[in-house]
LUMLOLO-909489 format. One record per residue (C-alpha): residue in three letters; x negated, y negated, z negated. Coordinates in steps of 0.05 Angstrom, whole numbers, padded with zeros to 5 digits, always signed. Layout:
REM LUMLOLO-909489
alaXYZ
...
This chain:
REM LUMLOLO-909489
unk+00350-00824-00522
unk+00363-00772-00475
unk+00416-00719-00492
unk+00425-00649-00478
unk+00347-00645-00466
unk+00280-00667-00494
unk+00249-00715-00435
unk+00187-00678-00442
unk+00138-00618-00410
unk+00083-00587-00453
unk+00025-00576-00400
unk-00035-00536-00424
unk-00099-00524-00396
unk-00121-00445-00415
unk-00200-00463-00377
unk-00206-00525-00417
unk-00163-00518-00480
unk-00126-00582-00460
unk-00052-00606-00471
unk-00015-00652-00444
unk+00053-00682-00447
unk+00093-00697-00382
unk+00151-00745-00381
unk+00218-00725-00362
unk+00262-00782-00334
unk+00337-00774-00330
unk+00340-00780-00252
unk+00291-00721-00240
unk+00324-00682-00299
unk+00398-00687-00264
unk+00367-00676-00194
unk+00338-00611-00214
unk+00371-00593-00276
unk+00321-00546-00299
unk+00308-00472-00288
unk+00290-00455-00221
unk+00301-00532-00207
unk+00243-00557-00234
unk+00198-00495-00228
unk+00213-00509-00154
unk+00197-00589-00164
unk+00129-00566-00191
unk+00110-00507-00154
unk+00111-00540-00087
unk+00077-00605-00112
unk+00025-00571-00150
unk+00004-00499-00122
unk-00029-00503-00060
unk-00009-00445+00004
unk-00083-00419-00005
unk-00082-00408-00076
unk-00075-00337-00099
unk-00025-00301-00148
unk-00070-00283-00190
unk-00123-00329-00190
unk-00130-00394-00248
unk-00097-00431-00191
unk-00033-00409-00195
unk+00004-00443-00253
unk+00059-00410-00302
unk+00129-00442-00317
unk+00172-00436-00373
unk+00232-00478-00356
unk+00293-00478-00399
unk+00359-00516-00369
unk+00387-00577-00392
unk+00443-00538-00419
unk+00399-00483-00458
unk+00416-00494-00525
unk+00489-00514-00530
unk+00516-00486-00580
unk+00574-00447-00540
unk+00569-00380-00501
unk+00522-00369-00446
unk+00467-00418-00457
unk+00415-00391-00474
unk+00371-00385-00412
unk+00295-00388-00398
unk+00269-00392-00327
unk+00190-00360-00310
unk+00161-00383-00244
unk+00097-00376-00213
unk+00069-00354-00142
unk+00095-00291-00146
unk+00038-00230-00140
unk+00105-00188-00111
unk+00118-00227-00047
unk+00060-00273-00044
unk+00093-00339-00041
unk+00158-00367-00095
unk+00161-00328-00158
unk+00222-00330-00217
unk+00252-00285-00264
unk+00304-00304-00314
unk+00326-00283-00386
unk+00371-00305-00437
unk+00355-00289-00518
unk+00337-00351-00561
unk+00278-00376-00538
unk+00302-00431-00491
unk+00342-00460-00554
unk+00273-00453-00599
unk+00230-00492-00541
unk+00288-00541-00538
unk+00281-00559-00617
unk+00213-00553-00620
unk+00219-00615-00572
unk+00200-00589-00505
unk+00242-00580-00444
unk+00181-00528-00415
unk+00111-00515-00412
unk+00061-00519-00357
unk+00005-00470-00359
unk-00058-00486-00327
unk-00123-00443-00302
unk-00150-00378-00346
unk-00176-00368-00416
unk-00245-00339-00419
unk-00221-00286-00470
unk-00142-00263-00493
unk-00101-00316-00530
unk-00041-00332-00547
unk-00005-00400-00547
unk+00038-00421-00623
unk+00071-00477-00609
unk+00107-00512-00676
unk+00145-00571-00652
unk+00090-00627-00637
unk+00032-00579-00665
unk+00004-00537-00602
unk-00060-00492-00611
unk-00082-00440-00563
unk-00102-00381-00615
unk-00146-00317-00604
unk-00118-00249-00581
unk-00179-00208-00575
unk-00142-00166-00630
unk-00077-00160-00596
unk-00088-00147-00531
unk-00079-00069-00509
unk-00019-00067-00560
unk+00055-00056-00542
unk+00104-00108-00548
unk+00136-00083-00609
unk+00078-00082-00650
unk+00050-00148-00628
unk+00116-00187-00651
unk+00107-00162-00719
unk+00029-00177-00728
unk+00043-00248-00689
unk+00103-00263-00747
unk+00056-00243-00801
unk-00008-00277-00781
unk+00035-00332-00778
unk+00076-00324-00831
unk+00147-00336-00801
unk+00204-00284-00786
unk+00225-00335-00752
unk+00193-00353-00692
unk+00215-00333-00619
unk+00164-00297-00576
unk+00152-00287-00513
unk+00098-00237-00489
unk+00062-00179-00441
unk+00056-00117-00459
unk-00003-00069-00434
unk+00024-00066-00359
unk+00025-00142-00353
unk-00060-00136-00372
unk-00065-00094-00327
unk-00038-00136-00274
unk+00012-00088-00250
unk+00054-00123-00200
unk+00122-00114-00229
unk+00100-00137-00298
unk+00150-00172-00330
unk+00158-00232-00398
unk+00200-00188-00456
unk+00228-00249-00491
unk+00235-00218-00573
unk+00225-00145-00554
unk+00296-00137-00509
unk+00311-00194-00467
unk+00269-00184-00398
unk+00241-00237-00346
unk+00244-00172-00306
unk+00225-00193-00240
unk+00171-00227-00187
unk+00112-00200-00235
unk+00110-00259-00280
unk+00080-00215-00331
unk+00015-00204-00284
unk+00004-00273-00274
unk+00002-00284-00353
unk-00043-00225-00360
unk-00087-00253-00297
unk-00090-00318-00349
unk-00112-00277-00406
unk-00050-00300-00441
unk-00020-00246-00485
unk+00045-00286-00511
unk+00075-00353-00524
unk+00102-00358-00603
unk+00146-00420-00615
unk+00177-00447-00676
unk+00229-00506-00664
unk+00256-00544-00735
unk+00290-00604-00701
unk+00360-00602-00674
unk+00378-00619-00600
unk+00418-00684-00589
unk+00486-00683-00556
unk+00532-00729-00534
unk+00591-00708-00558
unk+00579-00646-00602
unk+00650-00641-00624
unk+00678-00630-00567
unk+00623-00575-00554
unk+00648-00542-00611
unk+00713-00546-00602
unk+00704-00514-00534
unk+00657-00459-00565
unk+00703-00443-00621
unk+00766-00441-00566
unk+00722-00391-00520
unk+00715-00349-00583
unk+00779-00328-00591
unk+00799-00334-00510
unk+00739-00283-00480
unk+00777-00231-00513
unk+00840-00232-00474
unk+00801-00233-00419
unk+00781-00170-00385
unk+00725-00201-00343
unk+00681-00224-00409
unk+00713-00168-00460
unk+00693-00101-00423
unk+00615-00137-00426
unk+00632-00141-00507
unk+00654-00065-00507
unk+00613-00030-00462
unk+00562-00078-00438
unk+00532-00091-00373
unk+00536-00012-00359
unk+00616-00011-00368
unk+00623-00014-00300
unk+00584+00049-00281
unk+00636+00106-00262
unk+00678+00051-00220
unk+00617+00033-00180
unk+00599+00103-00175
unk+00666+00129-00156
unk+00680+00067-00109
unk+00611+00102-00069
unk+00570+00043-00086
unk+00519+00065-00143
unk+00453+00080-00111
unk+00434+00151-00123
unk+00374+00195-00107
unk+00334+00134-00073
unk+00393+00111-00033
unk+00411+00179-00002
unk+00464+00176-00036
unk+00526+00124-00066
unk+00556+00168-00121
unk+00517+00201-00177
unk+00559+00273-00212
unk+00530+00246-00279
unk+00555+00177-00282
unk+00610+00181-00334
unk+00548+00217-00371
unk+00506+00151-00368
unk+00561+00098-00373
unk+00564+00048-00420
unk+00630+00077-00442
unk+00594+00142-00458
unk+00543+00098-00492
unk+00588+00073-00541
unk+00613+00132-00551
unk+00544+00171-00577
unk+00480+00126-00585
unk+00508+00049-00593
unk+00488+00031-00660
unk+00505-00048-00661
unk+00522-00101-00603
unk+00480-00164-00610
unk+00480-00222-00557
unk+00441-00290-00542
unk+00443-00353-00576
unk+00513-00371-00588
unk+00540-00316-00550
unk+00604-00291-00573
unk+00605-00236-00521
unk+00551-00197-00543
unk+00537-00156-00486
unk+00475-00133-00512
unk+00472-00065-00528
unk+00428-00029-00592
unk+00419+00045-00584
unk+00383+00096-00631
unk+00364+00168-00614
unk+00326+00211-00662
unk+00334+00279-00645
unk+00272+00314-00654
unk+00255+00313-00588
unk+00269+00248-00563
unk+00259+00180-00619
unk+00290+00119-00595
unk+00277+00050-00629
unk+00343+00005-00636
unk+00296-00060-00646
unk+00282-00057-00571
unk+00359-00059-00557
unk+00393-00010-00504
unk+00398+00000-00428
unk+00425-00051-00379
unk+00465-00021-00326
unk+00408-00039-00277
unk+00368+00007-00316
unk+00413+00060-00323
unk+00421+00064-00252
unk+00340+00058-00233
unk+00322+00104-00280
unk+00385+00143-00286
unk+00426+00162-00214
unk+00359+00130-00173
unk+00318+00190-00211
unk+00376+00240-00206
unk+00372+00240-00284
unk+00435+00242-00324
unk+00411+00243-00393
unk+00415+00183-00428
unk+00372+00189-00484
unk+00323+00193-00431
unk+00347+00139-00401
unk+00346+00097-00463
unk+00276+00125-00479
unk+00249+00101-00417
unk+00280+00032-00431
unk+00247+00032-00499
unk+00177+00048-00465
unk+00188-00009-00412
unk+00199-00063-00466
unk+00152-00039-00505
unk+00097-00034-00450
unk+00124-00102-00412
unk+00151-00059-00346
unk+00209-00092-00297
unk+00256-00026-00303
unk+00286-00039-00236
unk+00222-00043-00198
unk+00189+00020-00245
unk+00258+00063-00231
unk+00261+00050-00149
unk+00193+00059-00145
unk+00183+00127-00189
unk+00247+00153-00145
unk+00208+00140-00078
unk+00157+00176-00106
unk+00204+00226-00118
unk+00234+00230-00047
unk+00166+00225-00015
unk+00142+00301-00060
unk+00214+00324-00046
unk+00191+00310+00036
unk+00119+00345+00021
unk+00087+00272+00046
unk+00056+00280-00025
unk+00039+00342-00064
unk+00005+00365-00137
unk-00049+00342-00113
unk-00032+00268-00088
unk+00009+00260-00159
unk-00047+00295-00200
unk-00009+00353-00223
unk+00055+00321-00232
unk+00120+00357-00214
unk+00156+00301-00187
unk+00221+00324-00166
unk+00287+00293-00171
unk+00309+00306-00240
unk+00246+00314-00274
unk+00249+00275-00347
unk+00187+00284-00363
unk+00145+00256-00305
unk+00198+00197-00311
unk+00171+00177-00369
unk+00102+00201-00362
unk+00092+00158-00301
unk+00124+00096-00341
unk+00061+00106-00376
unk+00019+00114-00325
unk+00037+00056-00286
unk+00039+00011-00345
unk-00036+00021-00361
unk-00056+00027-00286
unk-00079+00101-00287
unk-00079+00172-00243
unk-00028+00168-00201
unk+00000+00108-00227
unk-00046+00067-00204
unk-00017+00077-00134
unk+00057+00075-00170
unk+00041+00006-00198
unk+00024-00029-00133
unk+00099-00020-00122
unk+00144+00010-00057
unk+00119-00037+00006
unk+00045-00019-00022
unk+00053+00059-00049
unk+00089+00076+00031
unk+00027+00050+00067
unk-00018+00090+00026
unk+00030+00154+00036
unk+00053+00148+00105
unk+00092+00204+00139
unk+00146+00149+00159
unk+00160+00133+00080
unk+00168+00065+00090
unk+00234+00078+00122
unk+00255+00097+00048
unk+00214+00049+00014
unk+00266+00005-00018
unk+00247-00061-00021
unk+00257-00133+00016
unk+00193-00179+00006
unk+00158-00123-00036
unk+00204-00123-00088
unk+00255-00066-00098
unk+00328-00057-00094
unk+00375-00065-00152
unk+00433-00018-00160
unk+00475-00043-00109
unk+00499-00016-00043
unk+00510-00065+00006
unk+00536-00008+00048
unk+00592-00026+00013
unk+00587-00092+00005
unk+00552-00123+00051
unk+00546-00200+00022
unk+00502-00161-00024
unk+00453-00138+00037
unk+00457-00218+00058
unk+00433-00236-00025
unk+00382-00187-00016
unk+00353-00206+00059
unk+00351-00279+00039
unk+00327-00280-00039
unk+00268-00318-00039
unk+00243-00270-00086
unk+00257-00211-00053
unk+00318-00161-00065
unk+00364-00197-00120
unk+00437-00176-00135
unk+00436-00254-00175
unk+00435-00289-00115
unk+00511-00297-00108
unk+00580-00276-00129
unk+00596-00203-00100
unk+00647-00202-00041
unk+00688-00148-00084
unk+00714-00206-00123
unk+00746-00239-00064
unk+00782-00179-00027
unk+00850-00199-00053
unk+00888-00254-00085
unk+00884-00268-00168
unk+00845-00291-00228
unk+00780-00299-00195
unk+00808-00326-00132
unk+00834-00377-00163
unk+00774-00394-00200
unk+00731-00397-00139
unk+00784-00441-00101
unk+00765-00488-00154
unk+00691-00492-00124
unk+00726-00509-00050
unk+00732-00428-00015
unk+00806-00399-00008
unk+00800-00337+00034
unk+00807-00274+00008
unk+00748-00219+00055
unk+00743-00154+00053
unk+00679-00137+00026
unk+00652-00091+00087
unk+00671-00152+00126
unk+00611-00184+00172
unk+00612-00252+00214
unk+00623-00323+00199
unk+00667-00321+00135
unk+00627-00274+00105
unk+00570-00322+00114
unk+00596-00378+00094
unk+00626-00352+00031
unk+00562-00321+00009
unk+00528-00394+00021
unk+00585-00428-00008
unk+00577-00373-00073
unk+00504-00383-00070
unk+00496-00455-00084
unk+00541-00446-00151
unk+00500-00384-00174
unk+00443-00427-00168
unk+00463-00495-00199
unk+00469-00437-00261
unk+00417-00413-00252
unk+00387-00489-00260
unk+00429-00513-00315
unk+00400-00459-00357
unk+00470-00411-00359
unk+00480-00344-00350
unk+00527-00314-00296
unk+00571-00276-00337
unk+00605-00325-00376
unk+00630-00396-00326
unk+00681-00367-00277
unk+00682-00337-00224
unk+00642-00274-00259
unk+00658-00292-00329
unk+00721-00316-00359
unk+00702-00391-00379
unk+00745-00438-00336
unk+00714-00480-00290
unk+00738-00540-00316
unk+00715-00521-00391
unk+00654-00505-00368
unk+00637-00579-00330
unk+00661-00612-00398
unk+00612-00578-00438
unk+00556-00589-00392
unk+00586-00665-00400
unk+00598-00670-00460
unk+00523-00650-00476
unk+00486-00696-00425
unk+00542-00758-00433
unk+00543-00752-00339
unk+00597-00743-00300
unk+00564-00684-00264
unk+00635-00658-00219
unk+00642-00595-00179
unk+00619-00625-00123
unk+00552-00657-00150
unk+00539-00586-00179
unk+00540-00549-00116
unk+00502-00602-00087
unk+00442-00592-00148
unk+00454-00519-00133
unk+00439-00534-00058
unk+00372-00567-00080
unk+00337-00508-00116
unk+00353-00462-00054
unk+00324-00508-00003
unk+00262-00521-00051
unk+00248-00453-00057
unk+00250-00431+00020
unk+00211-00490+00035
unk+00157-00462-00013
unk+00163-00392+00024
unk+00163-00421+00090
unk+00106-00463+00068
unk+00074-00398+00045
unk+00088-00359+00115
unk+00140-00324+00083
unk+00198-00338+00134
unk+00253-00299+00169
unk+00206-00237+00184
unk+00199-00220+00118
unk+00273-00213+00109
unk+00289-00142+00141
unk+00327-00097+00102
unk+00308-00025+00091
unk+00315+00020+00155
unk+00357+00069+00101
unk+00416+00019+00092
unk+00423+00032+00169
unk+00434+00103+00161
unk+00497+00139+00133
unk+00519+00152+00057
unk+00507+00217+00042
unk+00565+00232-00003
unk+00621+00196-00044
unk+00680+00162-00014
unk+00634+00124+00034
unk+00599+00189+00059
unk+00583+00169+00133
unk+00583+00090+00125
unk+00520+00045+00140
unk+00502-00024+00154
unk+00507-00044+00224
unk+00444-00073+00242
unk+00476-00126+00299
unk+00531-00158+00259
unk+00487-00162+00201
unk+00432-00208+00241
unk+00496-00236+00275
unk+00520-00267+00204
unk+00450-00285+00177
unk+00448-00336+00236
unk+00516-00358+00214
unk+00480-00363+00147
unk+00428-00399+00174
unk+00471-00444+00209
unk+00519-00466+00150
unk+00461-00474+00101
unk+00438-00520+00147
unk+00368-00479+00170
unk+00341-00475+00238
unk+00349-00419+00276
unk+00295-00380+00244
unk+00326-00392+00174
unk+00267-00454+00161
unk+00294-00509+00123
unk+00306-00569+00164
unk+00337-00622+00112
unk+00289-00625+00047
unk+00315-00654-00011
């Protein structure tokens, strides 16, 4: 009997209305984990290099981890993978929320879906019972309203959903999966290639419990980290403030992209903060499945002008920085409007924020006038054409049609030299973080196979002196401390080293904030859950080496794809000085930084031109 996971994939057929089940043994389960693991496994076994993003071909994954559903903080994660219609070849996007833990009792460890459906549906999935059901009278609805006619039709408050809103019919390319109205598979436009599929949502209802192998010791561990996270500054400023508690300091330390990158402090920021959230619109904090943290924030804003719903949660700091400093707007009732509107309408807020800001800098330049933007005023600062142009892009209209295509796409169609500002590695945008300050983060981003991602590693700010997290990552075999403008072989290394943990998380089904180094959970606590659930042995060691796996698998499928180490230039603006803030004058050099993606290269054991060379 295995434990810690069900042993089985759902596969379904949308062109056929087939199902299947798929076997899961235990030595492909602890070789991959889950996640990105076995969306890797899959994708490059089943999706050919020819086959288009959006075309039946491609198939969509829903992969939870083999530690989603523990009962004990941070567990919680779903993985979404598909060729991505972003970057053309591997395609993921993450949340956490409860639907891993519903799929899990239900009985299923993912779902494999297959080729088109001839009109919309959606799948309901209750445990063993599967049926593909029509959504002719859903589709062209927001996500809020669709979770409460899905619930009703099938009479059940209490089944987890996850689903497109109007941008992902539309097919535009940053799309994203809204997991129960506020938990986001934000990025690689997995909500396009469920609207290419005609697929409007997945509803799933799990009554069986998961089996463990040793659940007291699970919840003796969960009931410990309770009481610990709060005496721990790393996991208690997420409970207080959230994600976006962190938003002067990264501001004042000149490293909170403002006004398109120009810029690496925003005036505004204490305005936006998650500190100043608390302090006016925070209504409640909720979290993920037995998440004690409860970073999750709920705002409400009803003020006659601007009408905010708390069921669609509160802004991330990603999203207070996109659509907040990025936009040169530092009202955040705005801000937490346009979040609202991008949950609702199924709209990555990273990719929408970046791109709307380029748009902004490329009026600001005169490359595009009134006339290009159909009447729009679209300077920095304008509220209204931020969320206007949400709009727009989401239902793939005026000149959001061009908006929609994102960055890479919107700068050849402009021209005038924008693509020099056009943020984006792969075709998909920048998150709020400037490697001009810490350049490990310009390494994450060059090398994603996804594109830009700030997930792909630990930050080299945690490492520039000794203490808490130090410690922690000396547990996972790296000692030195770096400074975090540092370039060359250390640098490298570390970020490799950093990079293989982040993604055995990522595969395990956990988030980032809660296992040290980022969070606060001991290493050691955090392998005995993980065995306790499954009965293994997995060690350190083992783990990085499962970490190891997924990246390989996923550059292989890039490579595969012809998406190798020319795709991996950063943006000719992180080459040019900060214009203000207490790194006013600093860029990336361009020489040390392709000097220490060799060394990279080298340690990950890649050929010179970053392809793969040992596949496991």
């Amino acid at each position: 009997m295995p434990k810690g996971y069900a042993g089985k994939i759902l596969r379904i057929n949308l062109s056929t209305g087939l199902t299947g089940i798929e076997e899961l043994t235990e030595s492909v389960i602890r070789k991959y984990m889950g996640g990105k693991g076995l969306v890797a496994q899959y994708m490059d076994r089943e999706i050919g290099v020819e086959v288009k993003p959006l075309s039946a071909e491609n198939s969509l994954y829903f992969m939870t981890g083999v530690m989603s559903g523990i009962p004990a903080a941070g567990t919680s994660r779903i993985v979404m993978g598909a060729k991505s219609p972003v970057t053309g070849g591997y395609g993921m996007a993450e949340s956490g929320g409860f639907i891993a833990t519903e799929l899990k009792k239900a009985g299923w460890d993912g779902i494999i879906v297959e080729g088109k459906a001839s009109k919309p549906v959606y799948l309901y999935i209750n445990d063993d019972i599967v049926e593909i059901r029509d959504a002719s009278h859903l589709w062209g609805k927001g996500i809020g309203q669709v979770n409460e006619e899905i619930k009703k039709e099938l009479g059940d408050n209490r089944i987890k959903l996850a689903q497109i809103g109007p941008a992902g019919e539309n097919l535009v390319q940053y799309s994203c999966v809204i997991n129960d109205l506020k938990h986001a598979c934000g990025r690689s436009g997995m909500g396009a290639v469920m609207g290419s599929k005609n697929l409007k949502a997945v509803a799933v209802r799990g009554k069986g419990e998961i089996e463990f192998s040793d659940k007291s010791k699970i919840l003796e561990i969960s009931k410990w980290y309770s009481s610990y996270f709060k005496e721990n500054p790393l996991s208690y400023g997420f409970y207080l403030y959230g994600t976006a508690g962190g938003t002067k300091r990264t501001s004042d330390g000149g490293m909170f992209p403002t006004r398109n990158f120009r810029d690496g402090s925003f005036e505004k920021a204490e305005d936006i903060s998650g500190q100043r959230m608390a302090d006016t619109i925070l209504v409640k904090r909720e979290g993920c499945f037995a998440c004690p943290v409860r970073c999750k924030r709920v705002v409400e804003v009803d003020n006659g002008d601007i009408k905010v719903d708390p069921k669609f949660g509160g802004p991330e700091y990603e999203t207070i920085g996109s659509m907040g400093a990025m936009c040169d707007i530092g009202n955040l009732e705005v801000i937490a409007k346009a979040h609202e509107l991008c949950n609702d309408l199924g709209l990555d807020t990273i990719s929408a924020g970046v791109t709307v800001a380029f748009a902004m800098e490329c009026y600001e330049k005169g490359i595009i006038d009134k006339e290009t933007t159909e009447g729009i005023d679209l300077r920095f600062g304008n509220e209204k054409a931020l969320l206007k142009l949400i709009e727009d892009i989401s239902y793939d209209r005026g000149f959001g049609k061009i908006l929609s295509k994102g960055t890479r796409r919107a700068s050849k169609i402009f021209g005038g030299n924008s693509e020099e500002f056009a943020m984006q590695v792969k075709g998909q945008e920048l998150p709020m973080h400037d490697p001009r300050g810490k350049v490990g983060v310009g390494l994450g981003y060059s090398v994603s196979p996804t594109g830009a991602d700030h997930m792909q590693a630990v930050h080299d700010t945690t490492i520039k002196a000794d203490g808490p997290v130090l410690d922690e990552i000396r547990k996972l075999g790296w000692n030195k401390t770096l400074d975090p403008n540092e370039y060359g072989k250390d640098k490298a290394e570390f970020f490799g080293h950093l990079e293989k943990w982040w993604s055995f998380l990522n595969m395990a089904g956990v988030c980032d904030f809660i296992p040290a180094p980022r969070g606060s959970m001991p290493i050691e606590k955090f392998m005995e859950l993980l065995n306790s659930a499954t009965g293994w042995d997995v060690t350190v060691e083992e783990a990085l080496e499962i970490g190891e796996r997924g990246i390989y698998l996923a550059r292989k499928i890039n490579y595969d794809c012809g998406i190798d180490e020319s795709h991996e230039d950063l943006p000719e603006r992180l080459y040019q000085p900060l214009e203000n803030g207490i790194l006013k004058g600093k860029s990336m050099d361009r020489e040390k930084f392709k000097d220490m993606k060799k060394e990279y290269y080298k340690y990950m054991g890649f050929d010179e031109k970053g392809k793969p060379i040992i596949q496991s």
